[in-house]
DRENPA-3360 file (N, C-alpha, C; in nm, 2 decimals, always signed):
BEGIN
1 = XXXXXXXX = -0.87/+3.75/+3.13/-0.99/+3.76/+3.05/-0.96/+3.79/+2.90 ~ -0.90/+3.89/+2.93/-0.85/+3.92/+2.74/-0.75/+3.78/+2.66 ~ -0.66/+3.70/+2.74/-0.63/+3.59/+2.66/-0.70/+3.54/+2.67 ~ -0.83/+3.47/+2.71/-0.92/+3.38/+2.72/-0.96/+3.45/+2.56 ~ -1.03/+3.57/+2.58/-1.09/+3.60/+2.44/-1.02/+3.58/+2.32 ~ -0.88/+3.64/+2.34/-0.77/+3.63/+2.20/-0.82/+3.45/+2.18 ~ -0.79/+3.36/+2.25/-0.80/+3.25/+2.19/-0.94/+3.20/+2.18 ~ -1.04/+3.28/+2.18/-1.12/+3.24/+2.16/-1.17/+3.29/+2.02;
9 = XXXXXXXX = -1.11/+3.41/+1.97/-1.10/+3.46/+1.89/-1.01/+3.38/+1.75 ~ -0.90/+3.33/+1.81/-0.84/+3.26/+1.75/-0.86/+3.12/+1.68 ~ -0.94/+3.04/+1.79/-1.05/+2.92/+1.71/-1.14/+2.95/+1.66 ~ -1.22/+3.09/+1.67/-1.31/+3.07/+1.59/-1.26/+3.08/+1.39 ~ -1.13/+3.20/+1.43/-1.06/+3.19/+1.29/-1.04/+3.08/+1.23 ~ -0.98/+2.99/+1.33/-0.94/+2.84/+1.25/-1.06/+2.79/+1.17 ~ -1.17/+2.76/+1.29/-1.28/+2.68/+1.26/-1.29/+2.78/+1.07 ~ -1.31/+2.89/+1.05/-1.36/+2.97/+0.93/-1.20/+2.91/+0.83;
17 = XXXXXXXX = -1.15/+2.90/+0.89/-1.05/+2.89/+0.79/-1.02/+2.77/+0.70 ~ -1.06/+2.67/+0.81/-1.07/+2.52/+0.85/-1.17/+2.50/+0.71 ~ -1.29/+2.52/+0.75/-1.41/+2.52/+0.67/-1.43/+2.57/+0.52 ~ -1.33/+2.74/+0.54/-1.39/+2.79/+0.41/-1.27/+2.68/+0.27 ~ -1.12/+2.62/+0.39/-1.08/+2.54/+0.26/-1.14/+2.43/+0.20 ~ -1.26/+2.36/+0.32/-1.30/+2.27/+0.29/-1.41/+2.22/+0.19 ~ -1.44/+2.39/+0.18/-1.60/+2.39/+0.09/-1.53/+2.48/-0.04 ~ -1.38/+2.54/-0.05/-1.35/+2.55/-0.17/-1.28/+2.41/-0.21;
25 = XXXXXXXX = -1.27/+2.27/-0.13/-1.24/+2.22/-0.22/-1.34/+2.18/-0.29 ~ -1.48/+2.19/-0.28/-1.61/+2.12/-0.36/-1.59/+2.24/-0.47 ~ -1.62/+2.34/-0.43/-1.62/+2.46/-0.49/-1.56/+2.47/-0.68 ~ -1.40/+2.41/-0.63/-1.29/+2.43/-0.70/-1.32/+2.32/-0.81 ~ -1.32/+2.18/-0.81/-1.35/+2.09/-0.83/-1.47/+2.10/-0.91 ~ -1.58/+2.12/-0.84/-1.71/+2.15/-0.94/-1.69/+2.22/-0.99 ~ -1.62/+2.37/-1.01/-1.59/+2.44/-1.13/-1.50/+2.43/-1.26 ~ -1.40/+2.33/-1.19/-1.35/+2.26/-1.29/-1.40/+2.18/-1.38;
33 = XXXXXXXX = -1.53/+2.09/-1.34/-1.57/+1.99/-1.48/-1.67/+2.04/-1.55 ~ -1.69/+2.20/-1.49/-1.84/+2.26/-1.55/-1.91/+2.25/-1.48 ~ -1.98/+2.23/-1.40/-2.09/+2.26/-1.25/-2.09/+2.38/-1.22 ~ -2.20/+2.40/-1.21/-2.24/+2.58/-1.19/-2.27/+2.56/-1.04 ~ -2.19/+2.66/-0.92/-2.17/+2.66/-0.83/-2.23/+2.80/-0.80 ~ -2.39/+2.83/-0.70/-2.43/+2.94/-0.71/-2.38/+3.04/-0.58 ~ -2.33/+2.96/-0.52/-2.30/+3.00/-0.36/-2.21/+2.95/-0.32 ~ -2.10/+3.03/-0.27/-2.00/+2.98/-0.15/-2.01/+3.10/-0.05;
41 = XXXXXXXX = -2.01/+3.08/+0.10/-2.10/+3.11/+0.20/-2.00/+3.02/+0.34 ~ -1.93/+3.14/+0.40/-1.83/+3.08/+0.55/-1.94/+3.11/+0.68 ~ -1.98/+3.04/+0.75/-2.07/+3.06/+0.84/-2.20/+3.07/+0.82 ~ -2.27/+3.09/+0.92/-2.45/+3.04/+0.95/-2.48/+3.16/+1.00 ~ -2.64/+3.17/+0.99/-2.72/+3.25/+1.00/-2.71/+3.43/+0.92 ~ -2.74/+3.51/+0.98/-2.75/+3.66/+0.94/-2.65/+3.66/+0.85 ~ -2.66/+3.73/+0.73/-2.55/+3.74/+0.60/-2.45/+3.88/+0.66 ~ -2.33/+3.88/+0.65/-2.25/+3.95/+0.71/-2.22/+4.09/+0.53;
49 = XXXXXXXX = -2.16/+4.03/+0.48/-2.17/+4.07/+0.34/-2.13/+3.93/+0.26 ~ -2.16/+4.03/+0.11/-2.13/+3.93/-0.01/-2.10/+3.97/-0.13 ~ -2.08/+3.94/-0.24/-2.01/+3.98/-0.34/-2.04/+3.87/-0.45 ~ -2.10/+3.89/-0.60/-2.11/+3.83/-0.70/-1.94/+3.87/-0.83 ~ -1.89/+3.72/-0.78/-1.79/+3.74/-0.93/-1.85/+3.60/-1.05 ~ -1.83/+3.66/-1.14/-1.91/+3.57/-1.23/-2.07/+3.51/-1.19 ~ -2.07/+3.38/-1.21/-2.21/+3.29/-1.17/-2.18/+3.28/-1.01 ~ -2.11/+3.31/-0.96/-2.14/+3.24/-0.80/-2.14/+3.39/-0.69;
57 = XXXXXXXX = -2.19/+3.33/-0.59/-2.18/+3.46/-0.46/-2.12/+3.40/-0.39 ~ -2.03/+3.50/-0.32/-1.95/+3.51/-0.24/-1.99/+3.55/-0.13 ~ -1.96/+3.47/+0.01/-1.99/+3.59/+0.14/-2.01/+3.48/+0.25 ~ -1.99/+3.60/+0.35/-1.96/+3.57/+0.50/-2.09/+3.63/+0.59 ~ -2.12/+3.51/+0.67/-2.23/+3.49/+0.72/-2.21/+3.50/+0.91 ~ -2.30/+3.56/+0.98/-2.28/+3.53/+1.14/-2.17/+3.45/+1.25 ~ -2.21/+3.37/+1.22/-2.18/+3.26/+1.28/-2.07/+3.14/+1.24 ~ -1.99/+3.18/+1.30/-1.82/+3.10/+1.24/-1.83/+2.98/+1.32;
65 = XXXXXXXX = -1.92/+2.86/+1.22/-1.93/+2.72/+1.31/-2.01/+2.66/+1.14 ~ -1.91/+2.69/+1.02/-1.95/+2.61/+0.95/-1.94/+2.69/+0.81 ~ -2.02/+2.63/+0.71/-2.02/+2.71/+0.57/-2.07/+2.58/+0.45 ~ -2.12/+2.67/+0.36/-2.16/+2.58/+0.24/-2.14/+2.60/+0.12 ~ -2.12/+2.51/+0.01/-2.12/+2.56/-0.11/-2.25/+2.51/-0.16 ~ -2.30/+2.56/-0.24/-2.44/+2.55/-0.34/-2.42/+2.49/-0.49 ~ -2.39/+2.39/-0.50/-2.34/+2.37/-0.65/-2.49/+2.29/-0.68 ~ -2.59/+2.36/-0.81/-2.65/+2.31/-0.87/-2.74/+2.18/-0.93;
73 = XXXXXXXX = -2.83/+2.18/-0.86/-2.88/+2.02/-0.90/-2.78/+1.91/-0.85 ~ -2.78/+1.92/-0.71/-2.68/+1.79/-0.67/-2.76/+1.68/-0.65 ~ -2.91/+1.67/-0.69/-2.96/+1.56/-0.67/-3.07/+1.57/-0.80 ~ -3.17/+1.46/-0.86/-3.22/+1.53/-0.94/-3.40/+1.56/-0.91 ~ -3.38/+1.56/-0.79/-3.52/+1.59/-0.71/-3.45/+1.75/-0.66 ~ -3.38/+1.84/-0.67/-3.34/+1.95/-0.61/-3.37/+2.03/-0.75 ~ -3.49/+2.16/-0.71/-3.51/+2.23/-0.85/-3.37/+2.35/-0.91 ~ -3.37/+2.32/-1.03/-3.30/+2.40/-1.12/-3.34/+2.51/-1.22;
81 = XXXXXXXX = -3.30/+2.62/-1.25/-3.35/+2.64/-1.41/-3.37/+2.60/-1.49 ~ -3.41/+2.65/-1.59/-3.36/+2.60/-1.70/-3.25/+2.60/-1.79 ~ -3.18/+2.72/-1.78/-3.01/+2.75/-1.79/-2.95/+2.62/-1.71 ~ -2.97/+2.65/-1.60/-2.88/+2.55/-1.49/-2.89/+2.42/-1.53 ~ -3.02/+2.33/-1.60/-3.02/+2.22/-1.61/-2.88/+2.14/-1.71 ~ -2.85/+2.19/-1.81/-2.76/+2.11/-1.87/-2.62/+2.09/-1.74 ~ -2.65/+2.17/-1.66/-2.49/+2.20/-1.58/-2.57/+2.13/-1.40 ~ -2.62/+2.04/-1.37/-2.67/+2.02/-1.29/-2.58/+1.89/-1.27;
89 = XXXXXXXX = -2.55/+1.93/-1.12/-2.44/+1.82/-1.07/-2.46/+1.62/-1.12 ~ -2.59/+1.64/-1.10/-2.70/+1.50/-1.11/-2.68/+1.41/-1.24 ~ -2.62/+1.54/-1.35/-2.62/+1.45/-1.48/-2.44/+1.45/-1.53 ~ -2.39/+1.46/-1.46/-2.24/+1.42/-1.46/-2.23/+1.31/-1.44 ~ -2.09/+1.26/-1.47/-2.07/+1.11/-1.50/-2.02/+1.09/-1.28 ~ -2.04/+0.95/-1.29/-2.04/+0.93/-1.10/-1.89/+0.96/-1.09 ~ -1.78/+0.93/-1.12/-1.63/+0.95/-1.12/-1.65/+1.12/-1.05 ~ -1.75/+1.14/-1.11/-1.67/+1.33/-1.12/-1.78/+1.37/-1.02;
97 = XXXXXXXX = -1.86/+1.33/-0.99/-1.93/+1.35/-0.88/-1.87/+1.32/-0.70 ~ -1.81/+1.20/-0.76/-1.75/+1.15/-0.64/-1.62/+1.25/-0.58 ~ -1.54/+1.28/-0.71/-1.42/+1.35/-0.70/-1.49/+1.51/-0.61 ~ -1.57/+1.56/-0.68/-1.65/+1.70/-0.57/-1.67/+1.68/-0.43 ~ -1.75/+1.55/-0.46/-1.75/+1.51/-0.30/-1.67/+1.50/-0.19 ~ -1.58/+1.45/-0.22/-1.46/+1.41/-0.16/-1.33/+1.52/-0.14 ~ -1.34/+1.61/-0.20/-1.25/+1.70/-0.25/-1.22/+1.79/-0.09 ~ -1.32/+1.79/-0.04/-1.33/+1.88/+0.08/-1.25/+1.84/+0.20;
105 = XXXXXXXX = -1.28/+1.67/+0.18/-1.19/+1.60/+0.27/-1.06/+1.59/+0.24 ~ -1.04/+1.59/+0.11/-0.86/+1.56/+0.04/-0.81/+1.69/+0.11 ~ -0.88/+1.81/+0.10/-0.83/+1.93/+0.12/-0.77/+1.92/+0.24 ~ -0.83/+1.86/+0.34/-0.78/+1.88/+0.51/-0.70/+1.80/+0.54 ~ -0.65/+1.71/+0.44/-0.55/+1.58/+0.49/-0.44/+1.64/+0.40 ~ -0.46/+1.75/+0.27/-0.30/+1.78/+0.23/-0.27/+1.90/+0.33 ~ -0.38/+1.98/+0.35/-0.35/+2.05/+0.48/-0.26/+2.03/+0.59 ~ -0.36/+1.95/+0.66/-0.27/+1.84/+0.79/-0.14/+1.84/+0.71;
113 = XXXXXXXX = -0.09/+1.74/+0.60/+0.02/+1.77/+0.55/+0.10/+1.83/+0.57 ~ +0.06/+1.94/+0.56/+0.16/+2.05/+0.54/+0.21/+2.13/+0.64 ~ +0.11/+2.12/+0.72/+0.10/+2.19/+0.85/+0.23/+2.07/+0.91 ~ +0.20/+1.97/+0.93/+0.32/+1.88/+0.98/+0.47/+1.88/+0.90 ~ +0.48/+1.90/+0.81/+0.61/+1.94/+0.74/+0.64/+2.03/+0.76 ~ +0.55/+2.20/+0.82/+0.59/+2.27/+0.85/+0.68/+2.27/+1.00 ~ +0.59/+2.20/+1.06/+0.63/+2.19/+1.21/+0.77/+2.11/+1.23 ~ +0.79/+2.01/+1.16/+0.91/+1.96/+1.11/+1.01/+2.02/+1.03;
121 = XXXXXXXX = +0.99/+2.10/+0.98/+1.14/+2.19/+0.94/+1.13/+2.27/+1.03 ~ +1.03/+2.33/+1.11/+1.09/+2.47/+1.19/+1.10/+2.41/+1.36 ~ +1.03/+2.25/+1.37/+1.08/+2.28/+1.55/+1.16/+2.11/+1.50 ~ +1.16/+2.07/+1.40/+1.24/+1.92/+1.41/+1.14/+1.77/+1.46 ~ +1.19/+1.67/+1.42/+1.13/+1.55/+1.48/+1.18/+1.49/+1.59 ~ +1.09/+1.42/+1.65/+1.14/+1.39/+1.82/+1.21/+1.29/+1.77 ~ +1.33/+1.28/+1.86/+1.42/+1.13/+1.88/+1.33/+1.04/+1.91 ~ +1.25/+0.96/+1.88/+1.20/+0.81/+1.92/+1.31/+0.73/+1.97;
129 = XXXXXXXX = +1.44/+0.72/+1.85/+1.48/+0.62/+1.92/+1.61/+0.66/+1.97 ~ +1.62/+0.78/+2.06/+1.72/+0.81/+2.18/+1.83/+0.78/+2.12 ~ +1.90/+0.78/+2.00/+2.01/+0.79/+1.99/+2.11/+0.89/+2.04 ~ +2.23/+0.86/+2.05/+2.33/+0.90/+2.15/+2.36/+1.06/+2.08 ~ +2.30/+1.15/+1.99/+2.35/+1.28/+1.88/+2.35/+1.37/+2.00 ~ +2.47/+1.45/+1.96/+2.51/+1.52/+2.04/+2.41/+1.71/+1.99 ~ +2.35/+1.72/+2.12/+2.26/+1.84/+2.07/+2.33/+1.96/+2.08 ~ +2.47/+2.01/+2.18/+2.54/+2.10/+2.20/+2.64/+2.04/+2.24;
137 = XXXXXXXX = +2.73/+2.19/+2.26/+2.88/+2.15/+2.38/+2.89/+2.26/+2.45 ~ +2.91/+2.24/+2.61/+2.94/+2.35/+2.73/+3.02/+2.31/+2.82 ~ +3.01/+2.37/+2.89/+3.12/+2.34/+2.98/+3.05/+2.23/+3.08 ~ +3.16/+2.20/+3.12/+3.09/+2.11/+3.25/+3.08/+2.16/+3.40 ~ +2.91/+2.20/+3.41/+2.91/+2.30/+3.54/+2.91/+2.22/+3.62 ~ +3.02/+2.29/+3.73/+3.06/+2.16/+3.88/+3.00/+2.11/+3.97 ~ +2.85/+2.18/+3.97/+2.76/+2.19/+4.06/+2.63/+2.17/+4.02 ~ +2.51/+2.10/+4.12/+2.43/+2.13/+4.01/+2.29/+2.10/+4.16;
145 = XXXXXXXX = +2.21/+2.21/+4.20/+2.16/+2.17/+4.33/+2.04/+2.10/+4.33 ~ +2.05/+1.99/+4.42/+2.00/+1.88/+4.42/+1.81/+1.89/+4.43 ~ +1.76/+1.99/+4.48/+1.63/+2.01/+4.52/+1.59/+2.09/+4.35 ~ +1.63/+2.19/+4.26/+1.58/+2.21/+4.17/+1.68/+2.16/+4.07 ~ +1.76/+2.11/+4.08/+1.84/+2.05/+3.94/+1.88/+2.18/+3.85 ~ +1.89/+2.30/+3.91/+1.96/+2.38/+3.87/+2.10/+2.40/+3.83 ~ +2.15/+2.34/+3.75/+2.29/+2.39/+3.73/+2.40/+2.49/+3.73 ~ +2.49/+2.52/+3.80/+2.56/+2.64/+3.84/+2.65/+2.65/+3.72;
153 = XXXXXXXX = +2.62/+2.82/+3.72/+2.67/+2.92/+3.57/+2.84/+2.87/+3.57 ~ +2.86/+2.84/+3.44/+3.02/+2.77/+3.42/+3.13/+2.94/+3.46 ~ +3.20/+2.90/+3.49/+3.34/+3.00/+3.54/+3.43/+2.98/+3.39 ~ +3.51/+3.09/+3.37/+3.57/+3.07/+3.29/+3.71/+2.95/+3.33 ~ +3.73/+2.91/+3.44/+3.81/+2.81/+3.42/+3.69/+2.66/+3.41 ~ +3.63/+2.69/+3.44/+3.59/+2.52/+3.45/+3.59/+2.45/+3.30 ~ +3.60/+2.32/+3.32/+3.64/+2.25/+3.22/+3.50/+2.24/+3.08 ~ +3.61/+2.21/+2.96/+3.48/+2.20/+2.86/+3.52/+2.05/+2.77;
161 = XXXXXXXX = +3.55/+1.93/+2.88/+3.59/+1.81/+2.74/+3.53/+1.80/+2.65 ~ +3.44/+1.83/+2.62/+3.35/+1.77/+2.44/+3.42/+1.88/+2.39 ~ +3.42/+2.02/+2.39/+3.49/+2.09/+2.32/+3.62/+2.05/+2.27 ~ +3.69/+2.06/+2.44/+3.88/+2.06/+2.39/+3.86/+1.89/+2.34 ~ +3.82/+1.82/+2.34/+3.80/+1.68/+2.22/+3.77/+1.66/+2.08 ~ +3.71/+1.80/+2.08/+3.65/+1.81/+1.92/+3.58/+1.74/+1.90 ~ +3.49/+1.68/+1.96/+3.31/+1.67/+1.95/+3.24/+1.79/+1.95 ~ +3.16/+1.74/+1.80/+3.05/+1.86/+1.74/+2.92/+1.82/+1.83;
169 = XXXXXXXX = +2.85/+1.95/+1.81/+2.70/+1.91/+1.78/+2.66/+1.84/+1.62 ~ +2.60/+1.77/+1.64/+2.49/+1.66/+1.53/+2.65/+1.55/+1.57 ~ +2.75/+1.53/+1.63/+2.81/+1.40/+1.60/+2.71/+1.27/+1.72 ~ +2.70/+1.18/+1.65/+2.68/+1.06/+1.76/+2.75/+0.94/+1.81 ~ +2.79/+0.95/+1.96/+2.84/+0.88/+2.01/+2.79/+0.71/+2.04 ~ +2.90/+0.66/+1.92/+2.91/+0.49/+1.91/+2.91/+0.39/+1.99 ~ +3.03/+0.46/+2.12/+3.12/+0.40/+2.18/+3.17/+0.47/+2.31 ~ +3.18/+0.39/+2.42/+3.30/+0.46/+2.47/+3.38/+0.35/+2.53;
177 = XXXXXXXX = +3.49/+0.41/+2.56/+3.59/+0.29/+2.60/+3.59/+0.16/+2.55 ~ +3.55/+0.13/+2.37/+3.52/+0.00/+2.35/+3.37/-0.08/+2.41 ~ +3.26/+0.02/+2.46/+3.15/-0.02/+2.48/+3.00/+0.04/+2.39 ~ +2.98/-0.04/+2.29/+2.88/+0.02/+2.20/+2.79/+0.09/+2.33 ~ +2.74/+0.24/+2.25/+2.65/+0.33/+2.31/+2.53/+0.34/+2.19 ~ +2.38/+0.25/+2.23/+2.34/+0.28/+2.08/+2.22/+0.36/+2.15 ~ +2.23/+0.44/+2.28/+2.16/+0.56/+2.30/+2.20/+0.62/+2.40 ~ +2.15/+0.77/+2.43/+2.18/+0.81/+2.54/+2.17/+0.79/+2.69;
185 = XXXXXXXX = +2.08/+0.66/+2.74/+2.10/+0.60/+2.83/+2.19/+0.52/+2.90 ~ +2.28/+0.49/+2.76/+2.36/+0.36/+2.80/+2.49/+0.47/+2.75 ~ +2.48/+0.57/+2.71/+2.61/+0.70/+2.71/+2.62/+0.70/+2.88 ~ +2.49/+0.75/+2.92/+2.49/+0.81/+3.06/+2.59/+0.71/+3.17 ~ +2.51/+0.63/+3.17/+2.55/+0.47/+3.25/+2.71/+0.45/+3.22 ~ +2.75/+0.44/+3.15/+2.90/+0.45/+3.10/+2.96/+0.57/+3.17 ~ +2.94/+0.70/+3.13/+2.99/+0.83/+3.18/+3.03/+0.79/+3.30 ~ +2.87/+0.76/+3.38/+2.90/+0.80/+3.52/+3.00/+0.71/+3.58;
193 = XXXXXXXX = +3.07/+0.63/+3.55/+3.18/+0.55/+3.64/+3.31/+0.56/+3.56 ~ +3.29/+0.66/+3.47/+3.42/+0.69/+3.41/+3.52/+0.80/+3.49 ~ +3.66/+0.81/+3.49/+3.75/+0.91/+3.56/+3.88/+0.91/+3.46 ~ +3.93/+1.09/+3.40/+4.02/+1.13/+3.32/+3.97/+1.07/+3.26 ~ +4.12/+1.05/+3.18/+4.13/+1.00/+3.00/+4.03/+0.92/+2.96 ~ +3.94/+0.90/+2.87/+3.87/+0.77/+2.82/+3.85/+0.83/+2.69 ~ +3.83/+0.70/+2.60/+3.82/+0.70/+2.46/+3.66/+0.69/+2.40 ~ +3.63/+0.84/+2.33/+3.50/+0.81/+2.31/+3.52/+0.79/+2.11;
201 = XXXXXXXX = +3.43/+0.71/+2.06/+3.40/+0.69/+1.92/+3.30/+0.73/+1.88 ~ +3.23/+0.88/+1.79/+3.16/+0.95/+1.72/+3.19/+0.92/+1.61 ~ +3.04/+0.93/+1.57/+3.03/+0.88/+1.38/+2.98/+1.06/+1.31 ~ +3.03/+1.08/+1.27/+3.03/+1.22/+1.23/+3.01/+1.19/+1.03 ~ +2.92/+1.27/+0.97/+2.94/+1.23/+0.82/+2.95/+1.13/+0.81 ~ +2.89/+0.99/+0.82/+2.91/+0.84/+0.77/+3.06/+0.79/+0.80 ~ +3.19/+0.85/+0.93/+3.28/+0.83/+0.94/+3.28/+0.83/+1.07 ~ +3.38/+0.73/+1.13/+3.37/+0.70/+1.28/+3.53/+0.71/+1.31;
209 = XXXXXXXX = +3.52/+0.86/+1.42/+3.61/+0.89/+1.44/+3.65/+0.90/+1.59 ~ +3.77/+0.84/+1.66/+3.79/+0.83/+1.80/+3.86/+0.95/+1.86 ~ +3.83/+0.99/+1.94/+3.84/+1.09/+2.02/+3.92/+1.08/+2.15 ~ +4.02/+1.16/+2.20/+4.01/+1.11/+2.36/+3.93/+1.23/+2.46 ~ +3.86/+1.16/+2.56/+3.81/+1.28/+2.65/+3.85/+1.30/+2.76 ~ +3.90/+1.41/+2.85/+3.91/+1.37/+2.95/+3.79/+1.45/+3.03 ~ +3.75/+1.35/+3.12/+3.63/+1.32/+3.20/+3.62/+1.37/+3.29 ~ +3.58/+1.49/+3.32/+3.56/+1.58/+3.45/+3.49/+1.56/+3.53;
217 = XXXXXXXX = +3.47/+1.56/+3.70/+3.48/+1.54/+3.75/+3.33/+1.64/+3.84 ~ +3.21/+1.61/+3.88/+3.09/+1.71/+3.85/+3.04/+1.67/+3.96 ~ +2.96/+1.77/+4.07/+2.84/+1.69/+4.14/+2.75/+1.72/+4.08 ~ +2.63/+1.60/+4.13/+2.53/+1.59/+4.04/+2.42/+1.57/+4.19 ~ +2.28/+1.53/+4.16/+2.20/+1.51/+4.26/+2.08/+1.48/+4.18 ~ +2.02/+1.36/+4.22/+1.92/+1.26/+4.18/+1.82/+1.32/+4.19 ~ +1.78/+1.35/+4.32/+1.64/+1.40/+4.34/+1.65/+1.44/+4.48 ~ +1.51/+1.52/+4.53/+1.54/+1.63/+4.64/+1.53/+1.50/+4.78;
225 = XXXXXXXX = +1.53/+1.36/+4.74/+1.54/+1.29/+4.87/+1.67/+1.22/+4.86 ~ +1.75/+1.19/+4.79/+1.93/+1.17/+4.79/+1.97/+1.23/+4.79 ~ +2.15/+1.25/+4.86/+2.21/+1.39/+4.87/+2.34/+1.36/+4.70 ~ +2.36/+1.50/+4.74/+2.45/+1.50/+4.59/+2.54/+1.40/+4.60 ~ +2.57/+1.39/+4.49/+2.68/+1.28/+4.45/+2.80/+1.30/+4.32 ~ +2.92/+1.31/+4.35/+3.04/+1.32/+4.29/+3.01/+1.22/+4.16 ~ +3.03/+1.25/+4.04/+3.02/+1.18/+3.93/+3.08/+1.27/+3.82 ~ +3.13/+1.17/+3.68/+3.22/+1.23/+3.58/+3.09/+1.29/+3.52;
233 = X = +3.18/+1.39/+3.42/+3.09/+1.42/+3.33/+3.15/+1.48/+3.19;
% end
């Protein structure tokens, strides 16, 4: 019950957060070319509080499912003062009306933006196209049980070939044995009918460098209806 609420708690923040950028980008924009903006206002109904800086009010309202800005004569049937009239949205040139308009939507797509660049420096972009990059190096655990695909904890003797080869993490394998690998499927397929010595080719830094590995020797198990099976690794 209480994580149900936290995230319900949680979207409602977005939605206010969502919104209140949306309606400062009209906000921002109309204050820029001179538009007297009387109200900006996050949410509906009952006024929560509010605050006057300069010409406009500020404040937060009930209901986190929306928000408005008030900018001035945005049409010229919508009444104004008489102060207000020189500054009334309606007698601006259309360029600059359009630019307000729109401003709220620019806002959420440099948003989106950013939010995706964020997500891309801190969790990375998916491989689409399955190239062969090597993500780590461990040992090669000799066991691995066939009904959960659990792999058995490495012993300090068991073998570690990508290591003792000197294959990094980020290198990508080219080749093996003289057979282009231009993803990790066609690495795999290769692996598994390989035994000892074989020659693998990683492109490391824009340089392609040959390696020898020797190819240890692993069970493995497909799925919980074939039984394990002896294969390199």
């Amino acid at each position: 019950m209480l994580v149900w609420l936290l995230g319900l708690v949680l979207f409602a923040l977005g939605i206010c957060v969502s919104v209140a950028l949306h309606e400062a980008g009209h906000m921002l924009t109309a204050k820029a070319f001179g538009m007297k903006v009387r109200r900006y206002f996050i949410g509906f109904g009952p006024k929560i509080f509010s605050f006057r800086r300069g010409e406009t009010e500020y404040g937060l309202k009930a209901i986190p499912a929306g928000g408005f800005c008030d900018i001035a004569g945005m049409t010229a049937l919508d009444e104004v003062t008489p102060e207000e009239a020189p500054r009334a949205m309606w007698r601006y040139p259309a360029w600059k009306r359009i630019v307000v308009l729109s401003a709220g939507s620019i806002t959420h797509f440099i948003l989106g933006f950013i939010i995706l660049y964020l997500m891309a420096v801190s969790m990375g972009l998916p491989n689409y196209e399955n190239r062969a990059v090597v993500g780590s190096t461990s040992c090669a655990a000799p066991t691995m049980d066939p009904k959960t695909f659990k792999q058995a904890d490495c012993g300090p003797n068991d073998p570690s070939p990508a290591i003792a080869a000197g294959i990094r993490e980020g290198d990508e394998i080219v080749s093996v044995n003289g057979k282009p690998t231009a993803n990790w499927s066609e690495v795999l397929t290769t692996v598994r009918d390989l035994r000892g010595e074989s020659t693998f080719v990683v492109l490391r830094d824009g340089q392609e460098l040959t390696m020898k590995v020797a190819v240890a020797t692993v069970q493995r198990g497909r799925s919980t209806r074939s039984p394990a099976r002896t294969t390199p690794s």
